[in-house]
TINU-542883 format. One record per residue (C-alpha): x, y, z; residue in one letter. Coordinates in steps of 0.05 Angstrom, whole numbers, plus 5000, padded with zeros to 4 digits. Each point is the difference from the previous one (the first is absolute). Layout:
REM residues N
XYZa ...
***
This chain:
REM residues 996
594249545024x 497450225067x 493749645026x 496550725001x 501750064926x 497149324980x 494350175044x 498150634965x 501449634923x 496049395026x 494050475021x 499750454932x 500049314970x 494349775024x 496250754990x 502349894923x 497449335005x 492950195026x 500350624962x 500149614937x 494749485023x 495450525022x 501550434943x 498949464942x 493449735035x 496450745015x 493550134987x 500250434934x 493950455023x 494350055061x 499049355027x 493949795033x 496450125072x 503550625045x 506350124931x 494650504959x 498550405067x 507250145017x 502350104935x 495250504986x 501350375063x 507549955000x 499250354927x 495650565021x 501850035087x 493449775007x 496549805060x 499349134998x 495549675058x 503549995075x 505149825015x 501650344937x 507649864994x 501750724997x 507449804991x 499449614949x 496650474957x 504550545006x 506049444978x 494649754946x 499550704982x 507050114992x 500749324955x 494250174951x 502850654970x 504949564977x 494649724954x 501550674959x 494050164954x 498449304994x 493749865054x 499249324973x 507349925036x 497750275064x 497549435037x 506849594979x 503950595035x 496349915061x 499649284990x 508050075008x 500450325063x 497649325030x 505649734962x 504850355023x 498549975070x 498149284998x 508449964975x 501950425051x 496249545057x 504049384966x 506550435013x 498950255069x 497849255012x 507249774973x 503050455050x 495049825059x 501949284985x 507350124995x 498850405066x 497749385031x 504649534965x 506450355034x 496450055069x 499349214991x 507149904993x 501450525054x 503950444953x 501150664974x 501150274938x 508050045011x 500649275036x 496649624952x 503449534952x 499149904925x 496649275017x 495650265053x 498150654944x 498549524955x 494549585041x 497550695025x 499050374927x 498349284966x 494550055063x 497350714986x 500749844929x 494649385007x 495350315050x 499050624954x 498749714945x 495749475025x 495850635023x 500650274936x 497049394968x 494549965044x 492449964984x 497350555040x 506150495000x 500249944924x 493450174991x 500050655033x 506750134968x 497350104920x 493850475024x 498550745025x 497349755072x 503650315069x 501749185017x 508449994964x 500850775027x 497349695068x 504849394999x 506050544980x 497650335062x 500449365045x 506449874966x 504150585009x 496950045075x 502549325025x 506750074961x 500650705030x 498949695069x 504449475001x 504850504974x 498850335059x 502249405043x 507149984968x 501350755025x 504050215061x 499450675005x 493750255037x 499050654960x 500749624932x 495649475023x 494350575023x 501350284920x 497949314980x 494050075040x 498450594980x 500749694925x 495549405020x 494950545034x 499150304934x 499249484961x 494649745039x 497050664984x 501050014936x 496749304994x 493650205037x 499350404921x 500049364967x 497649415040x 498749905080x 502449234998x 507450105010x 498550175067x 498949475026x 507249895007x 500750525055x 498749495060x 505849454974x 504850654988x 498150205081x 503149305003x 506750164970x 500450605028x 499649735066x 505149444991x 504850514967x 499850485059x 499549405048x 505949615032x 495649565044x 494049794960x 493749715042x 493849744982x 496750555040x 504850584966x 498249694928x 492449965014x 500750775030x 503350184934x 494649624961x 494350365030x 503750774989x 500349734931x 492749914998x 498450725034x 504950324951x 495849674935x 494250175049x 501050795002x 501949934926x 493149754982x 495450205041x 504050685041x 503250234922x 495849814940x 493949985028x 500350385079x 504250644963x 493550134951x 494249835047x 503950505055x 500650434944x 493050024985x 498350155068x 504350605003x 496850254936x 492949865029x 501150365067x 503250634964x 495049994943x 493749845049x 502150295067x 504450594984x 495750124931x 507449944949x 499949924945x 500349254968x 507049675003x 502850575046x 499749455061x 503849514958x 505450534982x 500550105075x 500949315016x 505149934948x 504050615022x 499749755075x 501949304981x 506150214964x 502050575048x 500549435047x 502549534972x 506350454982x 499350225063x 501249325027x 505349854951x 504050615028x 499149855079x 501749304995x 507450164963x 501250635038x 498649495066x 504249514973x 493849585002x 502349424939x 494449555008x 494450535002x 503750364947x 500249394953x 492849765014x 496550734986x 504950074933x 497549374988x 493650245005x 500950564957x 503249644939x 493849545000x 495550594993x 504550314952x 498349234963x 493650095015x 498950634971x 499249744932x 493149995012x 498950774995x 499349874923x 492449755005x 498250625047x 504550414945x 497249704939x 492849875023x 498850795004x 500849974923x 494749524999x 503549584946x 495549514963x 502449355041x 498350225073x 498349595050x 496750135057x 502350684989x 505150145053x 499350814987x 498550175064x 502249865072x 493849575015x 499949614936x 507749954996x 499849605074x 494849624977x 505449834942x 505449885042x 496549485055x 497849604939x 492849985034x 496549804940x 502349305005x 496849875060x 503549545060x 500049315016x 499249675069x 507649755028x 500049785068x 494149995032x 492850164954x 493149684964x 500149394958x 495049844940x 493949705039x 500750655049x 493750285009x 499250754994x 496750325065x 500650794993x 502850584955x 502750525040x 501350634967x 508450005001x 505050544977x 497050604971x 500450114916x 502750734995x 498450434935x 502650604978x 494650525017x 499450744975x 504750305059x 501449425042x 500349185000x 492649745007x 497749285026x 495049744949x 500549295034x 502849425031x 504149374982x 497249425028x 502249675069x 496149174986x 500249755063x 499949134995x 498049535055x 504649745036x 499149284995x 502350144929x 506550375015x 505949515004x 508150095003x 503850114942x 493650004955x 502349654936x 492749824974x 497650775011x 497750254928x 490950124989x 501150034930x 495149354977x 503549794954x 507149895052x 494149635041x 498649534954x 508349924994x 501149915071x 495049575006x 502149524940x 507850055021x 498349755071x 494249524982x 494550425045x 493149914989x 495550594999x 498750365070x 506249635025x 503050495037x 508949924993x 503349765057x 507250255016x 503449364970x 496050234935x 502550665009x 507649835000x 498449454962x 498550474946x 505550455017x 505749424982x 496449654951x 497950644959x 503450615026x 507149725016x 499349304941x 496350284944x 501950755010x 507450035025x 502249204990x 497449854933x 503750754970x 507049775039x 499349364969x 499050394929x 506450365017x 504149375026x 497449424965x 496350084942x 492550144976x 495849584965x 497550564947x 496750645002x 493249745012x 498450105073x 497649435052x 499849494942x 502949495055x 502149344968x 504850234951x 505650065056x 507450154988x 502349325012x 497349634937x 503450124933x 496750324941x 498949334974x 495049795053x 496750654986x 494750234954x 503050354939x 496950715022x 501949945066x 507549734984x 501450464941x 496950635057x 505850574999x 498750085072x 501949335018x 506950135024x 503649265042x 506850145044x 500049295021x 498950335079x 507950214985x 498950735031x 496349765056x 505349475024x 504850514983x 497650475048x 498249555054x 507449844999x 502050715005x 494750165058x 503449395041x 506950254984x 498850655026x 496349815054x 505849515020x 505050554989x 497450635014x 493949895041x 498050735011x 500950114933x 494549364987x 495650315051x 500250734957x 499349724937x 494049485021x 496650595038x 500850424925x 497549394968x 493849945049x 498050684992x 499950154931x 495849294993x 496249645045x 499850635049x 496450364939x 495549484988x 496950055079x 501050854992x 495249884933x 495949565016x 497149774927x 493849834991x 497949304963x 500650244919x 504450574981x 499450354937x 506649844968x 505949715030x 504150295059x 506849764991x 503650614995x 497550225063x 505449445022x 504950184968x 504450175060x 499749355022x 502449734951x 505550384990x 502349795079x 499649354971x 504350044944x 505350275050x 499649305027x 501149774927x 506250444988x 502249735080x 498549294974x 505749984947x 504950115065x 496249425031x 501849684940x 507750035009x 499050015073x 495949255007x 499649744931x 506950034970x 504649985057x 504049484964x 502850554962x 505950185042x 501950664949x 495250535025x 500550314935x 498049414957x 494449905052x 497250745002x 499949954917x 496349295004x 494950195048x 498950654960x 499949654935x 495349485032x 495350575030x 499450374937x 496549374965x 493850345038x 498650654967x 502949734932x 493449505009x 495850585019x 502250484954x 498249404946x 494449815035x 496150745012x 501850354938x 494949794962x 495150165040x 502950685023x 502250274931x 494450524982x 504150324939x 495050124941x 493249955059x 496150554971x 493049795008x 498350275063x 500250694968x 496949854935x 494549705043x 499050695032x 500250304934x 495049534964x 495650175058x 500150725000x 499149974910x 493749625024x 497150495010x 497950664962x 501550725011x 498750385067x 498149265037x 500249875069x 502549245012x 498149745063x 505649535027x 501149525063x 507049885028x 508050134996x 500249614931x 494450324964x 501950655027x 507250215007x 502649694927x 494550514976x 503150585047x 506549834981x 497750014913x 496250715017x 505150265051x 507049834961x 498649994925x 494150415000x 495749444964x 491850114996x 500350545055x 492750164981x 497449395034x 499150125072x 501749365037x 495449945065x 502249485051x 494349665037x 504149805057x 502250635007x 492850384986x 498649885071x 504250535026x 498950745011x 506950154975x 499349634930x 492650254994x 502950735000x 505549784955x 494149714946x 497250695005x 505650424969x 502649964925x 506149684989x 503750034933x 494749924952x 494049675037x 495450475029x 497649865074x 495549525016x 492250185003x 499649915073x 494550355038x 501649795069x 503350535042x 505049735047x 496449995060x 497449424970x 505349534988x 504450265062x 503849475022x 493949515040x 495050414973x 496149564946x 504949395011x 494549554987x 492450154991x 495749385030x 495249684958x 492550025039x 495049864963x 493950454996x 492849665005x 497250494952x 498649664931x 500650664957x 507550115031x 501149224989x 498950144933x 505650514992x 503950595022x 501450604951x 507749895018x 500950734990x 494950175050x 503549475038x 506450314995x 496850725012x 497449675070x 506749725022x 503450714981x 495350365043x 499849525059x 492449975000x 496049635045x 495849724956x 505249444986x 503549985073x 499549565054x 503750015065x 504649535026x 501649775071x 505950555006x 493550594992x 502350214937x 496450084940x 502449604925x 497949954941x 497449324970x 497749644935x 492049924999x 499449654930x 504349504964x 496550354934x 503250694969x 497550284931x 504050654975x 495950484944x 503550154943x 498350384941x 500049404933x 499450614936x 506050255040x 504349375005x 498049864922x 503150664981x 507049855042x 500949404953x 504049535036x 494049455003x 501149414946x 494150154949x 497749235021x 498550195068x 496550714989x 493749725010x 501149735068x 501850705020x 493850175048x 499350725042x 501649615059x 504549435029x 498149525058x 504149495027x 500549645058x 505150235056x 499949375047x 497949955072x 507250235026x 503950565038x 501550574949x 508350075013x 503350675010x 503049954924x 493349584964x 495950695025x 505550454963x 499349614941x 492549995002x 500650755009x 504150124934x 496349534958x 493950475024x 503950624989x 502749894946x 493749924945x 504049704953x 504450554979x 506449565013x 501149254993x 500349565064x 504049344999x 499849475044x 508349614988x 497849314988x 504549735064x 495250315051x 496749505038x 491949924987x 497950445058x 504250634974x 494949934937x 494050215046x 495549574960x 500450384938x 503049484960x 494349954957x 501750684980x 507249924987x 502749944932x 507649644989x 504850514968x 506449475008x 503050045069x 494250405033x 491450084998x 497150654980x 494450205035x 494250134958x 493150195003x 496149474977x 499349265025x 501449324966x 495549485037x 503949445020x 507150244983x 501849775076x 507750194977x 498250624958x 499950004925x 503950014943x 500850664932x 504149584961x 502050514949x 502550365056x 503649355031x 503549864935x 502550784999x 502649945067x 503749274993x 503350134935x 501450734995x 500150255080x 503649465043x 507349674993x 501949415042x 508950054985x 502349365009x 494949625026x 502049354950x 507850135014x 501149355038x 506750325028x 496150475043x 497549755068x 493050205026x 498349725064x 493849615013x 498150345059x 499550774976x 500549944922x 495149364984x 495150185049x 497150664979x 503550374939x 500049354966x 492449835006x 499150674991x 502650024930x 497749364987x 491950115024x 500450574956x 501849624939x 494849505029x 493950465000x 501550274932x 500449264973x 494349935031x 496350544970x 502349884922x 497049315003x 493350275024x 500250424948x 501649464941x 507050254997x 503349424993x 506850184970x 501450645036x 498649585065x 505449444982x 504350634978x 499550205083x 501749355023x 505549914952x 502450655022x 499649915073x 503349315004x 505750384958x 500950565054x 500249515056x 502049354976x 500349385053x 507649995005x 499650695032x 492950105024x 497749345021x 492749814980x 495450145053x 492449825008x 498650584963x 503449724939x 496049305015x 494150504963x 503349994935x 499349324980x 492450195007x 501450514950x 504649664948x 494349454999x 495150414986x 502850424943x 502449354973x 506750045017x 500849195028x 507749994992x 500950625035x 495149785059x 502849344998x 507350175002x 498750545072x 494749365035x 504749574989x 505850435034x 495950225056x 497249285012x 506449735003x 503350545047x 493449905045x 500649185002x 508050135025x 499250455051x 493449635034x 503649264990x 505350385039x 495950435050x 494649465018x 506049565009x 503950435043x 493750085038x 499849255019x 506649955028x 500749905082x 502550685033x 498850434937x 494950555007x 493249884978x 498250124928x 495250545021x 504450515034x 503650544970x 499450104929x 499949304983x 491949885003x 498850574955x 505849814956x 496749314990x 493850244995x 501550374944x 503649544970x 493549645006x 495550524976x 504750024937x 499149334977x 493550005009x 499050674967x 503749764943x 496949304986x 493550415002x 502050424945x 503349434958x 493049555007x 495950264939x 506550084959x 505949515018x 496149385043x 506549554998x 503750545034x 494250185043x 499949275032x 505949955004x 500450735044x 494249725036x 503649335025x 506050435016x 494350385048x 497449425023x 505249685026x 502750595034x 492750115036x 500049335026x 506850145037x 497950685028x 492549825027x 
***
């Protein structure tokens, strides 16, 4: 059989092989953080926040009509189209590697013997797989997020370039550039990250076309790689809409067009010539030009993709951010502007001090006839003793401050020095953020619980704590990938130098070279692997090219280069058979369905017609995806806080959508125009009365109108609004309220023709004034819920008027002195928890849930709730119904699936008191025990020379609440159990003395 034959079976092997991985581990439905969002759009074309992925939707779209009538089976359709192209990367990968493999051996497809096809297959056959295995690439692989499709894209890219190098014929070769032109396009619709690889391809393009390579030649080459990614990011996706806009404004302002008629013109112009060019260039035989502005073309044809949002926008769709509908808002979508920018090469660090604000670029609105200025972004001018290269240490957020200054051992008004700066940049940027995920990748991870540093790869499990060594996530390859690729990287390097120098640049800039382009700051919100991803598969090339270096270094004894090519392959695919073993457990998410019944046993927490006020991606997009895909509570209107603070969202909450009726909003929206109303400054007002209180709809009435009775102007000569009073009080109407009849006849009497509570001397936020503004609006006629995963502040101080309704805190309109965390209607608890919510296969041990997302928030979420009720029923003498709760939770989330957390630490407490010892006894004794093993182990690790301190990372707060656990539980066995409480305490005793 030819070596092209074996080539093709060999690389429809491995698809089948990742196919079936992939396929068997899938996420069954929406999983958590951006999944929900895309899903939901993909179903409906809707319009997801920039970049928006255009391209993947419409593919998404395509894959969830296979769902059929099912909806529950749309997210699993979608889910596969990462699948599939995650199996398509591992086959174009084969290829690449094969690619790579023959140029090694300096043969062709017709000159190559069976041995040599054997060492070259058994090569592309380990390096794919080994990528298929991996931690971060297997991740993205089982979920609806843009990051497999994007590693297809880099795939197919390289593949099709070195594809390109094997070609003779300089017409074919331009048709492969032409293909490798549009699939760059085409990529732009999914993710930006592929490319990256443009300046490393500049590289092999050059030593293709090359016969005398130079340094000075390759460094040319290099830097036309970095102006062609350089007219692709800023001249293409973001230059084409801002000229467009410009256009637009001059015909709309200037010439007095209509809107969009500019951006039609520069459309038509920018086509005409283009084909223009197109047709000189061939008619002048002009092959170069030719190729570069077809090039050209093919990328915008890509690029195009991205008409969807401007298409679907105009329908105004219920998902719709930032509302690309228009020519103004739609380049505002395209240049991503609402993530802001971060300083690269030259720009302020943390202890900069700010000197002036200079009104900057100009914030266009859509006016009655023509685009209007209402005002103007902000141009902060720093001094510039705190400006410094490659600013590393840059972010003003306080808390980041307080980061920097712990991770590099600063005192307060310390100001960095440069060796801080990069000191931060390798120890954080490049170790913990780059280092510590290739390690992951190529080595192993200790488990799934971030930063705990101690519990390193090296030791076995039975040095390890029992929760730590039975983790999922803790995956050991013995270093075999990494060794394995460091051979391969030598052996190409020492045969096939240019290639090395390609390959390394690839490597570079899909790793470290995006870590200095991001530029992170001290504390992300979730793990950035994926991000990586590219790197890493560069590396695993190395792994594949390893297996040669195998034959080539480590078996040369072997004289038969057959029996050598089939021992070094058999050797090299010992690595992903110990990944594959190693990760699946802690990448199979067949039977995960609690990330969906946690959106749905939010949403039936609350009653008809609500509006649920929610904070980020996980409390939000699960509920879009519920609402959006299988139509579930669409009465509720969810209302994102960290979205509230935009004009676009705010007009959004102000139209119906399905079911729910608009929000009652009063503000027009030249109040909440984008830096209009950002943030309202607290300044106190001397005048006792106004001390006293606000009438917040007055307030609100003032704010509306712009009047200068609450205004104050700042240094720029503009007038703003500010907070006089940390004191509102609303009016209501109490004979009113009592007829509506959702107050528990217990409270009636604290019903009162007026509330009062007290604000807080701070700024009033863009999105805390809209939600001041409905609660005054809306006089009760619809139910308000706070989720219960906001963070304090989102509750404005109203907590005292929020009663628990399971997963979320109705807003009512009457206080409970002292309930500091709201308070409990236990009838209505016990409705909710037994006859609302469902928690599938939270006690199946066989299903993984990973500490960092699962155990953190829906967990305690489900668990609190079940708390508070328990809480309640003994308060009110209900003894047995309260061990019924308990009983109940522990048997939806047992320990061998949902470990016990501190929260669980309270039940003890409970069992004790309802005079259930056993029970109490039987969970102390657990948790005690667990607690004593990980600090004799932590506090140990701590001790030992060139191990990091016990109090960075996650380890202090891990020990402390160990600590806090024993000591909470010897506390609650005192009155009942005082054997076992002594013996807790000496436990906590002698762990004290080792940590003071």
């Amino acid at each position: 059989m030819s070596f092209r034959s074996l080539n093709n079976i060999g690389g429809w092997l491995v698809f089948v092989i990742s196919l079936i991985t992939f396929t068997l581990t899938v996420e069954p439905t929406a999983s958590f953080w951006d999944c929900g969002e895309f899903i939901a759009c993909a179903y409906k074309l809707q319009v997801p926040h920039p970049a928006g992925a255009p391209f993947f939707l419409l593919i998404g779209r395509i894959a969830s009509m296979f769902a059929g009538s099912d909806v529950t089976k749309v997210a699993l359709m979608v889910n596969m189209v990462s699948v599939l192209a995650s199996a398509f990367t591992i086959l174009f990968m084969f290829w690449t590697i094969s690619l790579i493999g023959r140029k090694m051996l300096s043969k062709n497809a017709e000159t190559i013997n069976f041995g040599e096809t054997v060492l070259v297959l058994g090569a592309a056959l380990v390096g794919s797989l080994v990528y298929n295995f991996s931690e971060s690439f297997w991740f993205s692989a089982v979920e609806a997020e843009v990051y497999g499709m994007s590693s297809f894209f880099t795939a197919i890219v390289v593949w099709a370039a070195f594809r390109w190098e094997l070609i003779e014929n300089p017409a074919a070769q331009n048709k492969w550039l032409l293909l490798v032109a549009y699939l760059v396009g085409l990529s732009i619709g999914v993710h930006l990250l592929n490319l990256v690889t443009i300046p490393a391809l500049a590289i092999l393009f050059y030593f293709r076309k090359t016969d005398k390579v130079s340094f000075k030649g390759g460094f040319i080459a290099f830097l036309a790689g970095l102006v062609v990614l350089g007219v692709i990011m800023v001249g293409l996706i973001t230059g084409l809409p801002t000229l467009s806009f410009s256009f637009d404004k001059l015909f709309v302002n200037t010439f007095g067009l209509p809107f969009a008629s500019g951006m039609i013109f520069f459309i038509i112009v920018l086509i005409a010539a283009l084909a223009y060019g197109i047709h000189y260039t061939q008619k002048q035989g002009k092959a170069i030009a030719n190729t570069i502005l077809l090039s050209f073309a093919f990328v915008l044809i890509g690029y195009s993709t991205y008409t969807i949002a401007l298409i679907r926008s105009n329908y105004n769709p219920p998902i719709n951010e930032n509302n690309p509908s228009d020519v103004l808002n739609f380049t505002y979508y395209l240049k991503r502007e609402q993530y802001g920018s971060r300083p690269l090469l030259y720009g302020p660090i943390y202890t900069a001090q700010l000197t002036e604000i200079k009104k900057g670029e100009p914030n266009y609105k859509v006016g009655k006839d023509k685009y209007e200025v209402y005002d103007y972004n902000p141009e902060y001018v720093w001094d510039n003793n705190g400006k410094m290269l490659l600013p590393r240490v840059w972010s003003q957020d306080p808390s980041h401050i307080n980061l920097y200054k712990s991770k590099l051992n600063l005192a307060d008004g310390q100001r960095p020095g440069l060796f801080d700066n990069l000191k931060f940049m390798f120890s954080h940027q490049f170790g913990h953020m780059y280092w510590r995920y290739f390690i992951w990748n190529f080595w192993g991870r200790a488990s799934d619980i971030s930063d705990v540093y101690g519990t390193n790869i090296f030791e076995t499990k039975s040095d390890l704590p029992a929760s730590f060594a039975n983790n999922k996530g803790r995956t050991n390859y013995y270093g075999l990938p990494l060794i394995l690729g460091i051979l391969g990287f030598f052996f190409m390097y020492l045969k096939r130098g240019k290639d090395a120098i390609v390959m390394f640049l690839l490597f570079f800039f899909t790793g470290l070279g995006l870590v200095i382009y991001l530029n992170s700051p001290p504390v992300e919100p979730r793990e950035r692997d994926y991000i990586y991803v590219g790197s890493f598969y560069f590396f695993a090339i190395w792994i594949g090219i390893g297996v040669m270096g195998i034959a080539e270094y480590v078996l040369k004894f072997i004289k038969n280069l057959t029996v050598k090519s089939g021992v070094a392959t058999v050797l090299g695919l010992a690595v992903p058979i110990i990944m594959a073993k190693e990760a699946w457990p802690g990448h199979d998410r067949s039977d995960r369905y609690h990330q969906i019944d946690f959106a749905k046993n939010l949403l039936n927490s609350c009653e008809k017609n609500a509006i649920l006020f929610t904070g980020g991606d996980n409390d939000t997009f699960p509920l879009w995806y519920v609402q959006e895909v299988e139509g579930f509570r669409t009465d509720v209107r969810v209302c994102n806080l960290s979205l509230l603070g935009t004009d676009w969202y705010i007009d959004q909450m102000k139209r119906k959508t399905y079911e729910s009726e608009a929000l009652p909003i009063s503000m027009n929206i030249e109040n909440y125009y984008k830096g209009i109303n950002d943030q309202i400054p607290f300044v106190k007002n001397p005048n006792p009365q106004i001390q006293a209180g606000i009438n917040l709809k007055e307030y609100l009435n003032l704010v509306k109108n712009n009047d200068p009775a609450i205004q104050m102007q700042v240094s720029s000569g503009e007038m703003i609004s500010v907070l006089p009073s940390p004191n509102f009080y609303m009016d209501q109407n109490s004979e009113e309220i009592a007829r509506a009849n959702f107050v528990p006849e217990k409270y009636k009497a604290l019903v009162k023709d007026r509330i009062e509570w007290n604000f807080g001397e701070r700024d009033i936020l863009k999105n805390d004034l809209l939600v001041l503004d409905m609660i005054a609006q809306n006089n009760w006629k619809r139910p308000i819920y706070f989720s219960g995963t906001l963070s304090p502040s989102s509750y404005l101080n109203l907590k005292e008027y929020c009663q628990l309704e399971g997963y979320a805190y109705r807003l009512m309109p009457f206080k409970v002195a002292g309930a500091r965390d709201g308070f409990v209607n236990s009838e209505i608890m016990k409705d909710r928890l037994l006859n609302k919510m469902s928690w599938r296969n939270l006690n199946n041990p066989n299903v993984y849930y990973d500490s960092e997302t699962y155990l953190k928030v829906p967990m305690v979420t489900a668990r609190f709730a079940f708390l508070r009720l328990v809480d309640e029923l003994v308060r009110e003498g209900k003894k047995d119904e309260a061990e019924k709760f308990l009983d109940k939770s522990l048997e939806l989330m047992p320990d061998n699936t949902i470990p016990f957390d501190q929260l669980v630490g309270n039940y003890p407490i409970f069992y004790y008191e309802i005079g259930k010892s056993e029970k109490a006894k039987k969970i102390a004794e657990l948790m005690v025990n667990r607690a004593d093993e990980e600090l004799k182990y932590f506090i140990e690790q701590s001790k030992t020379p060139g191990n990091r301190q016990w109090g960075d990372g996650n380890v202090q707060q891990l020990i402390q609440s160990n600590m806090r656990t024993i000591q909470m539980l010897y506390s609650a066995a005192e009155q009942y159990d005082k054997p076992l409480s002594e013996k807790f305490k000496k436990i906590y005793d002698g762990h004290l003395a080792k940590v003071q």
